[in-house]
C-alpha positions as CSV (number, residue, x, y, z in Angstrom):
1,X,-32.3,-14.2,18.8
2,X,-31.0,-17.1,17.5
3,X,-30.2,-16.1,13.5
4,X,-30.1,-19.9,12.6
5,X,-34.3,-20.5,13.5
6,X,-35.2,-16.9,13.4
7,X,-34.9,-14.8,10.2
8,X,-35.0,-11.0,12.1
9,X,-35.3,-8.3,9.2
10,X,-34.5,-5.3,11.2
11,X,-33.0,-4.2,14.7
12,X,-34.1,-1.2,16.1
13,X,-32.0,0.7,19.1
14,X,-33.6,3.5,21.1
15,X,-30.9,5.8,21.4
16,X,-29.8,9.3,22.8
17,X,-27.6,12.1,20.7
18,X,-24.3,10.2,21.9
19,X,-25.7,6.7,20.3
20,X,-26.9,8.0,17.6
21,X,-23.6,9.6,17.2
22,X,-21.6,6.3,17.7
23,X,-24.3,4.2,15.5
24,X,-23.6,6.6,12.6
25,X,-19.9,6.7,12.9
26,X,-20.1,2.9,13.1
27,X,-22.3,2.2,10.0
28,X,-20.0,4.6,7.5
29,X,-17.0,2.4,9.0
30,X,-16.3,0.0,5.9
31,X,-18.4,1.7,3.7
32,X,-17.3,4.8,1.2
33,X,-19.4,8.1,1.3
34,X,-20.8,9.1,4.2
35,X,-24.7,9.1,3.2
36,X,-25.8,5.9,5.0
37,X,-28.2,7.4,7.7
38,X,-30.9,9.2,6.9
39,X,-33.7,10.8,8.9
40,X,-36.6,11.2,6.6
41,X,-39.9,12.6,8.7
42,X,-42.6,10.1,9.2
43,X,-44.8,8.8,11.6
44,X,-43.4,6.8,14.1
45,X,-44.4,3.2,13.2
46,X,-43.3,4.0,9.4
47,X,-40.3,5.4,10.7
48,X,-39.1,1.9,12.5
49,X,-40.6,-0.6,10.3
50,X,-41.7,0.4,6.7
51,X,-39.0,3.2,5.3
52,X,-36.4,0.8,6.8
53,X,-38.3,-2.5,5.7
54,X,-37.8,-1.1,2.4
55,X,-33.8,0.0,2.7
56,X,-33.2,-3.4,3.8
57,X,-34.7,-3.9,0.0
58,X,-31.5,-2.3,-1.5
59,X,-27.9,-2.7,-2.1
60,X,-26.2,-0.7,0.4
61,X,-29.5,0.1,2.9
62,X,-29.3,3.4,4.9
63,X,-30.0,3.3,8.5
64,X,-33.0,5.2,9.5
65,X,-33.2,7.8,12.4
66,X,-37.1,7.3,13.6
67,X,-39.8,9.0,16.2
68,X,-39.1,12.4,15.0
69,X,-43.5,12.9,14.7
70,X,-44.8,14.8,17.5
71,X,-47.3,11.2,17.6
72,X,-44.2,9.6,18.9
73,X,-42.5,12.0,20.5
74,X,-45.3,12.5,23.4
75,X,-45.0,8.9,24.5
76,X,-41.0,8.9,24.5
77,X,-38.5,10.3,26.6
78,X,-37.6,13.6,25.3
79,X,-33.9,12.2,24.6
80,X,-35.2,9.0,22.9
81,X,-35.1,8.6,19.0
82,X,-34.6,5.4,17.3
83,X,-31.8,4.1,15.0
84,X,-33.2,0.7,12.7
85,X,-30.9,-0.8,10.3
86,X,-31.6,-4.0,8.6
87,X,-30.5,-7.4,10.2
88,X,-27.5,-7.9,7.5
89,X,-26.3,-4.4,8.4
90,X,-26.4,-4.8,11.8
91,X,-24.6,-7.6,11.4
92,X,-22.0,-5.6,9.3
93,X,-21.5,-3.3,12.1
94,X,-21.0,-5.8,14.4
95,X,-18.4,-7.7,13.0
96,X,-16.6,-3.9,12.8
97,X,-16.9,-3.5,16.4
98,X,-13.5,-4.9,17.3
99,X,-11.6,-2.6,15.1
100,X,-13.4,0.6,15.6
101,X,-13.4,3.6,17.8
102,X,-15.1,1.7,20.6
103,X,-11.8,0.8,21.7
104,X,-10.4,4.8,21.5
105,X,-9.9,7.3,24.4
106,X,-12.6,9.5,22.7
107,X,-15.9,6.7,23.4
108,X,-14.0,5.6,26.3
109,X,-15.3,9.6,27.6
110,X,-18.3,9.7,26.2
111,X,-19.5,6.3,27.1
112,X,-18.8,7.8,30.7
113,X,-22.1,10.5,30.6
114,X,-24.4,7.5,28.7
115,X,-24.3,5.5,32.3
116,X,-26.3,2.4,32.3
C-alpha cells in the first residue's frame, strides 16, 4: 500500500496464539494500561471491520481479536483468529518495532515454532 495515494483504515493479520501474543505485547508498548486489545464476540465480518471501524473512531483505539463465531471458525484453520487495528495504530506499532522485544532472546525462540 502506498499511504500517500491510498487512505487504508484498518490492517487485519490472521494470526496464531504466538501472534496474537506478540501483536498484544507490541500494541501496550508506548501506551500506559494494559486494556488495548479486546475480544468482544461477534460475527466474523463485524469482528474485522465494523467493532474496529469504530475504535479507529476513538482516542486511543483497542485492537480487536476477531473470528471467534462458530460462522467463521468452520471456514478457518482451527489455529487462525484475526488481530485488526486501525491504520494509525498499526503504524504506531511499527515505528516501535526497532526497540521492542523482537530483537530479545525470548521471540528469537518462539519465532522458531511459527516457521514460515
Amino acid at each position: 500500500i502506498d499511504p500517500e495515494t491510498e487512505k487504508p483504515v484498518l490492517v487485519s493479520f490472521p494470526v496464531n496464539a504466538d501472534q496474537i501474543s506478540a501483536l498484544a505485547a507490541l500494541i501496550n508498548f508506548r501506551r500506559t494500561g494494559n486494556d488495548h486489545v479486546a475480544a468482544p464476540f461477534g460475527a466474523g465480518c463485524q469482528s474485522v471491520c465494523v467493532l474496529p471501524y469504530n475504535e479507529s473512531k476513538t482516542d486511543m483505539p483497542k485492537a480487536v481479536i476477531g473470528n471467534l463465531d462458530l460462522s467463521s471458525r468452520k471456514v478457518l484453520p482451527a489455529e487462525v483468529l484475526t488481530f485488526t487495528v486501525p491504520f494509525r495504530t498499526f503504524l504506531e506499532m511499527e515505528e516501535d518495532v526497532p526497540v521492542s522485544f523482537f530483537r530479545k532472546e525470548t521471540w528469537g525462540k518462539i519465532v522458531k515454532r511459527i516457521g514460515d
